[in-house]
N, C-alpha and C positions, 0 to 999 in steps of 0.2 A: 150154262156153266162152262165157261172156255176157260178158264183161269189153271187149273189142273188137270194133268193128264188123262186123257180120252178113258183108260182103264177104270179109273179112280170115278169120274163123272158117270161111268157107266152103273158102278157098286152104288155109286150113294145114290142116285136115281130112284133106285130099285129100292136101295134099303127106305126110303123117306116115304116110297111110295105104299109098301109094304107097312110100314108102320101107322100112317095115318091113314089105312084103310082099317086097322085092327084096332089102333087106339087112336083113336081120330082126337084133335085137339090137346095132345099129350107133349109135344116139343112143341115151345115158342121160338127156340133159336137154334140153330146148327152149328157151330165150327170146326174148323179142320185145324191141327195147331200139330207141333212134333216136324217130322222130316220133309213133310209137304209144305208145311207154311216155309222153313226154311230152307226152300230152293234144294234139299237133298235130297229127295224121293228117288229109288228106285225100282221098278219094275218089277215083280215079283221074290224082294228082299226085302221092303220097308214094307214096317204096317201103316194101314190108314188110322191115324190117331185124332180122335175128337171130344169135343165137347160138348153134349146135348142139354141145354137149358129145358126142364119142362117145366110147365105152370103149378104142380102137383105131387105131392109125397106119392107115389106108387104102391100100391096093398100088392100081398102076395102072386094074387093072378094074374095083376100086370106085370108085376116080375116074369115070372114063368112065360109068358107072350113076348118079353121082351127077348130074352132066353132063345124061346123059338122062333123067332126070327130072325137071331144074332146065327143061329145054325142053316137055317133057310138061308141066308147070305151067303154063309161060308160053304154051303157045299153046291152053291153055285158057283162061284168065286174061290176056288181052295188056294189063287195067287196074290189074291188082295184081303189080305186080314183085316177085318174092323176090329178096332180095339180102344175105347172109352171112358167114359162117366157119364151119369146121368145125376145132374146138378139141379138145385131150385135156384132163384134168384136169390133168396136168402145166403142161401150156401157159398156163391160166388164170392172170391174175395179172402175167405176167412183162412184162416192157418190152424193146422193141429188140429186139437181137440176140439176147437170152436165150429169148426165144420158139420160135425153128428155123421153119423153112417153116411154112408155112400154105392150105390147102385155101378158096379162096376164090370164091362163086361173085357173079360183078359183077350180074347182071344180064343177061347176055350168052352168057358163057361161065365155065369154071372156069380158075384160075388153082391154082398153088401154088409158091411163095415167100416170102421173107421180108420181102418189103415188102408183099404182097398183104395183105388184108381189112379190114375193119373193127374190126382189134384195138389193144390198146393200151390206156394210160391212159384217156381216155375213156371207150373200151368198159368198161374193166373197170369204173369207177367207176358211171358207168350201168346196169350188170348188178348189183352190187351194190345199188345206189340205187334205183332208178327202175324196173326190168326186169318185167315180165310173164310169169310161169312157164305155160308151158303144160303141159311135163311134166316130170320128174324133180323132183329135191331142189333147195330153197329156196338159189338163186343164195352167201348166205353161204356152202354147204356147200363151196364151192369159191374163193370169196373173201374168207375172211375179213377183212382190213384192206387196206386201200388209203390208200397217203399225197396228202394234200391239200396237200402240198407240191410234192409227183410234179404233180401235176397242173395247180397253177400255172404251176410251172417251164416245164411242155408249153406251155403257151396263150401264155407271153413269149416262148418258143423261135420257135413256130410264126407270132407275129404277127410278128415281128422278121425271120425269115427268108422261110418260106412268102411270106404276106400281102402284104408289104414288096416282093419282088420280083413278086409278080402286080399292085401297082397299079403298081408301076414301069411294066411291060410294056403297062397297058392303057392309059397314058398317053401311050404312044408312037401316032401313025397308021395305022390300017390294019393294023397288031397284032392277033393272036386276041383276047387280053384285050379289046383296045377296039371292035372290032364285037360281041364278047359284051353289053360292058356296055351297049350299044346297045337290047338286047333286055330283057324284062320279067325274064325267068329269070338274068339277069345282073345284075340291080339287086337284085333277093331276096336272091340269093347270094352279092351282096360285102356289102351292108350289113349284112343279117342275120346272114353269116356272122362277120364282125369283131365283131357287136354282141354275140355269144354267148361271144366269148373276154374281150370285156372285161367280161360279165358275170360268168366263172366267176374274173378277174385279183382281181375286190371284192367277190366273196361267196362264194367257192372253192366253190361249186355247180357245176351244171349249167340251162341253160335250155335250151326249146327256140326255134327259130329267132322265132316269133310273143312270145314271155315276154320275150325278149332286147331283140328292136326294142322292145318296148312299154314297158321298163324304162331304156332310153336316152331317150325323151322326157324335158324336162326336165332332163337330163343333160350335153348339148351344148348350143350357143350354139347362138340362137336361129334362126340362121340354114340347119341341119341338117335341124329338126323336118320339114320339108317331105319332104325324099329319104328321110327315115324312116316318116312315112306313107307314101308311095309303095309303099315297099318292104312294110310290114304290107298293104296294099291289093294287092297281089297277091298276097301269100304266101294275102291270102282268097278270091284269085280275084272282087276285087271289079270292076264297069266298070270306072267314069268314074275317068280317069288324074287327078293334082293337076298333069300335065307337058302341055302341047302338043307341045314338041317332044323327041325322043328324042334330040338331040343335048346341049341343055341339063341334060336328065335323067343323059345319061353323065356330064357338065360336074362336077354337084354330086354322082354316085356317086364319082367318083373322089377330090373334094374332100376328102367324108369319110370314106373309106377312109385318105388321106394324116392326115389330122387325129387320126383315131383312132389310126393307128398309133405314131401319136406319143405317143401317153397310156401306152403300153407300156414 
């Protein structure tokens, strides 16, 4: 597995190995989908985001195995976060409610419901698209088509709703939202993350968070461009901030979150 970073081939080695010693015959498929499939990965900032296809509904104790392993990983690796779904073939595909529960491991701990993981339009589209096969059958085998309508629809829904009401909130004082946006990881995460829906709104793609910012320059009045670099300049983990102050920085995060939202 040359295809991703030496770090990354290291974790999932282990983790794959790990796993089909304990529940042997439990994943048919691997993939890698999120900021590795999309050329963004960084080094002890990005999580490794995947998707494990198994052949089988999992009962509670393979949860719980699943669980301890997902910690066996991480405290080998406390710079490489695995972070996933554990999907059937049935599953693939589907939107909403249609999906049923879902085996979801955050980064923390396992979850399983039906608002849990990283699935969904998105996901699917990106497993489709973009995804990283580590083992089993070529992601098609399980996704056939996927509507790029579906997917639109998600990114208006999402800015409209989600979005909408998080810059609401971080606009208010002393609000989670508005001490987040205060910090570097907060400025990445709204501008970037708005900047990727309204990527995929006018080229019904997918970008990754760096492709997105970088493709809104130009895009916005001129007076944005700034909190845009910002945002790509951390997402590189580069120094010297374009902001003095962090309050000012929240100031024009929030600006163009409202602005953007608006183009939806």
């Amino acid at each position: 597995m040359n295809i991703f970073p030496k770090d990354v081939e290291i974790v999932i080695n282990d983790y794959l190995s790990i796993v089909n010693t304990k529940l042997p015959d439990l994943i048919e498929a691997f993939y890698l989908v999120g900021s590795l499939a999309l050329n963004d990965y960084h080094e002890g900032k990005s999580d490794i985001d995947f998707v494990s296809v198994i052949n089988r509904d999992m009962n509670s104790s393979e949860v719980k195995m699943i669980e301890e392993i997902h910690k066996e990983i991480g405290s080998k690796y406390p710079k490489n976060k695995l972070e996933g779904s554990y999907v059937t073939p049935q599953q693939i595909g589907k939107l909403n409610e249609d999906i049923g529960p879902v085996t979801y491991f955050d980064g923390k701990s396992v979850r399983y419901d039906h608002k849990s993981g990283n699935v969904g339009i998105v996901t699917w589209f990106m497993l489709k698209k973009y995804s990283i096969t580590v083992t089993g059958k070529p992601p098609e085998h399980y996704v056939p088509y996927i509507s790029v309508d579906d997917l639109v629809s998600y990114v208006q829904l999402n800015a409209n709703k989600y979005w909408a009401s998080w810059t609401e909130n971080a606009s208010k004082k002393l609000s989670i939202n508005s001490i987040f946006a205060l910090f570097g990881q907060g400025v990445e995460w709204g501008v970037l993350g708005i900047s990727r829906l309204y990527y995929t709104l006018h080229e019904e793609d997918i970008a990754s968070k760096y492709e997105a910012g970088e493709y809104m320059l130009g895009r916005v009045p001129p007076n944005f461009e700034r909190i845009l670099k910002e945002a790509l300049r951390i997402r590189k983990s580069e120094a010297k901030s374009y902001y003095i102050s962090p309050f000012r920085r929240r100031k024009d995060t929030i600006l163009f979150m409202k602005y953007m939202i608006n183009q939806f």
